[in-house]
Each structure stands twice: as C-alpha cells, then as structure tokens.
C-alpha positions as CSV (number, residue, x, y, z in Angstrom):
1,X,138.0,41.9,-57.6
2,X,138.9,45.4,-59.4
3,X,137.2,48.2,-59.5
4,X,134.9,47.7,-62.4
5,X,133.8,44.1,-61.3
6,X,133.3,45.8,-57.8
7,X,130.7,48.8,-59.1
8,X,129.2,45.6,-61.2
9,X,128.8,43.6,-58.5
10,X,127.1,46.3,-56.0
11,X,124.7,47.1,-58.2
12,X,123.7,43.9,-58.6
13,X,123.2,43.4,-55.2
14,X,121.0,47.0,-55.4
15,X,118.9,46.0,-58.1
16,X,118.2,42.4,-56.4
17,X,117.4,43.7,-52.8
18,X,115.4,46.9,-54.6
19,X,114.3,46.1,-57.8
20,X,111.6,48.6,-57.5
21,X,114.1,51.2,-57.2
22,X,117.2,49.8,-59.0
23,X,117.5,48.2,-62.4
24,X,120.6,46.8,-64.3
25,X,118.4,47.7,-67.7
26,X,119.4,51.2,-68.7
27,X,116.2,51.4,-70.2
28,X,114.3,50.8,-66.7
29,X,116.0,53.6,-64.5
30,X,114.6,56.5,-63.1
31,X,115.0,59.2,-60.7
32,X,115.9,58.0,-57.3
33,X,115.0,59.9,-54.1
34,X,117.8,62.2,-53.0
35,X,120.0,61.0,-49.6
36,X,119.2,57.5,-50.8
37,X,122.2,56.2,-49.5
38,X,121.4,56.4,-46.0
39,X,118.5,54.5,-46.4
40,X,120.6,51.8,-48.5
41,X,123.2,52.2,-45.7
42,X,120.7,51.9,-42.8
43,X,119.5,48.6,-44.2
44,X,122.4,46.7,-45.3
45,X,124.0,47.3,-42.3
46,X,127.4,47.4,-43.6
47,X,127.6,44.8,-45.9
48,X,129.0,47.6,-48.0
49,X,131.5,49.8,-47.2
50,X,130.5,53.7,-47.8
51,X,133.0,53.9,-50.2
52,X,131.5,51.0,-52.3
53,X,128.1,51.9,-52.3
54,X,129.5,55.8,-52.7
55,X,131.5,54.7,-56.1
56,X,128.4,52.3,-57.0
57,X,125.5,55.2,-57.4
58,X,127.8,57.9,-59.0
59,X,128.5,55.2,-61.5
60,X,124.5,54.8,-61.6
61,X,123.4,57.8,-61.5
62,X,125.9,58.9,-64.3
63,X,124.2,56.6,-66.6
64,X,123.4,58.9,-69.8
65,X,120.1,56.8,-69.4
66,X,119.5,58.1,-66.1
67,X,120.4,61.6,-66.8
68,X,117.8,62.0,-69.5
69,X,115.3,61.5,-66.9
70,X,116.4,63.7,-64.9
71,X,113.3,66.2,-66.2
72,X,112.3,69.2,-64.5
73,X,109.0,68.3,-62.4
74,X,109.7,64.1,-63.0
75,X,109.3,61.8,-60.0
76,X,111.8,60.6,-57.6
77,X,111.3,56.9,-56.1
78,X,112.2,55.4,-53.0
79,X,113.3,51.7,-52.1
80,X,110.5,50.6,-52.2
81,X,109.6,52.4,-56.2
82,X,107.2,55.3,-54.1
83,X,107.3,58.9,-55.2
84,X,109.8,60.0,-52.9
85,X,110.2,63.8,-54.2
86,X,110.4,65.7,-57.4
87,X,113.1,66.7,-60.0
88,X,113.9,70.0,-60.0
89,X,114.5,72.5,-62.3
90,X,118.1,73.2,-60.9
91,X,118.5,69.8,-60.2
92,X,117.3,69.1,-64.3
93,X,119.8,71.3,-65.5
94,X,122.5,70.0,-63.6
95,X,125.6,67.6,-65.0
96,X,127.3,65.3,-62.5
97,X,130.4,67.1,-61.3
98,X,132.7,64.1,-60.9
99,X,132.6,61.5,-63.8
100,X,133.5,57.8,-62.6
101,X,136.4,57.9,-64.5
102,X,137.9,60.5,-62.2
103,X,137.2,59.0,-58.8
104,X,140.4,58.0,-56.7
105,X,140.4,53.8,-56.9
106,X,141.8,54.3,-53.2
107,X,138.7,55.2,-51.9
108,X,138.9,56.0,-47.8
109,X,137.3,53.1,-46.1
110,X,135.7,53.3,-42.2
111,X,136.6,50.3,-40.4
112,X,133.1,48.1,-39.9
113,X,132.4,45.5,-37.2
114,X,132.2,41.9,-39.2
115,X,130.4,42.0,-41.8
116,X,128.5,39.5,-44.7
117,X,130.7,39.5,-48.0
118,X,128.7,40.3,-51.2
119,X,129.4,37.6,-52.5
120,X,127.7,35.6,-48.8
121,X,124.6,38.2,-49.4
122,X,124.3,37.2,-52.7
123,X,124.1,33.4,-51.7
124,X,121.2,34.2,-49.3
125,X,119.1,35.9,-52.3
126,X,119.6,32.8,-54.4
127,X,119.0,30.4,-51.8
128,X,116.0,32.8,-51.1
129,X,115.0,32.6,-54.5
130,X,114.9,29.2,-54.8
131,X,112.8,28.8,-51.4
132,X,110.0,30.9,-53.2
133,X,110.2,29.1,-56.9
C-alpha cells in the first residue's frame, strides 16, 4: 500500500469509528479538539501505528476546507462531535507549518505488541454494519 492509499485508508477508518468527529466530505469538517490523537490512540489500541495516524490528521487537518474553519472563537469537537474547546485567535491566524507534501515517507515507527490490520478492523465495521441493517 503507498503512502497515499495509506493516509486514504486511515481516514477512512477515522471517519467510520467517529463519524461525529471525522468526515471524508470536505464540506462536513470542522475543528477538532486539540491532543486528539491520544484519545484516537488510547482507543484503537494500536491498530495504528503513531506514525500512521500522525501522517493521517496533518493530511486532515491541512484540508483548505478545514483551515477555513479554523475561525477565531469557532468550536472544537471531540470523538464523540462535543464542544471540546475553542479556536483561538492565535490558533485562527495560524498556517500549518509542515505541508504533507514535505513529510519524510520513512516515518519512525515504535514497535507494537500484535495488532489488528486495517484492513481486519475494517472487516469488523462491515460485518458490524450488516448485524445492525
């Protein structure tokens, strides 16, 4: 899988396990709480590697979409889409410092005790979906 495919497929798996928080729609994103990646981290329990999930919301949050919300005073969601803090005006003014076109593809990766694929998690959320329909 390369890089792109990679970023794709993370978000994917974001925006099914959060769609509150996450959206593949441009259109649909907003401001997400800051140090959201430890809560993403906490939960998936290393079905993504911190490199991964690192590359995955620099690449979302880099969205031109995104960055137009970025408003001073506009509301920050959680996981679960709760107001999780505010934009501020430093933060509003802000433009990311790193564009995804500039990050190493050679990522350094921590070691991780076995762990599902994405491709396995993503099994379970249709098989999940389809228990529900």
């Amino acid at each position: 899988m390369d890089r792109n495919q990679n970023i794709a497929a993370t978000l994917e798996l974001l925006a099914e396990c959060w769609p509150l928080a996450f959206s593949i729609y441009e259109n649909r994103r907003r401001p997400l709480k800051i140090g959201i990646h430890l809560d993403i981290a906490a939960t998936l329990d290393g079905a993504v590697t911190p490199a991964e999930l690192a590359l995955a919301l620099r690449c979302y949050c880099a969205n031109k979409v995104y960055r137009s919300r970025l408003i001073a005073g506009a509301v920050r969601i959680g996981l679960d889409g709760a107001p999780a803090g505010i934009v501020t005006e430093k933060e509003a003014t802000q433009t990311p410092t790193t564009p995804a076109s500039k990050i190493p593809s050679k990522a350094p990766t921590i070691p991780a005790p076995k762990r599902l694929s994405l491709a396995d998690l993503q099994a379970a959320a249709r098989e999940r979906k389809a228990a529900v329909s």
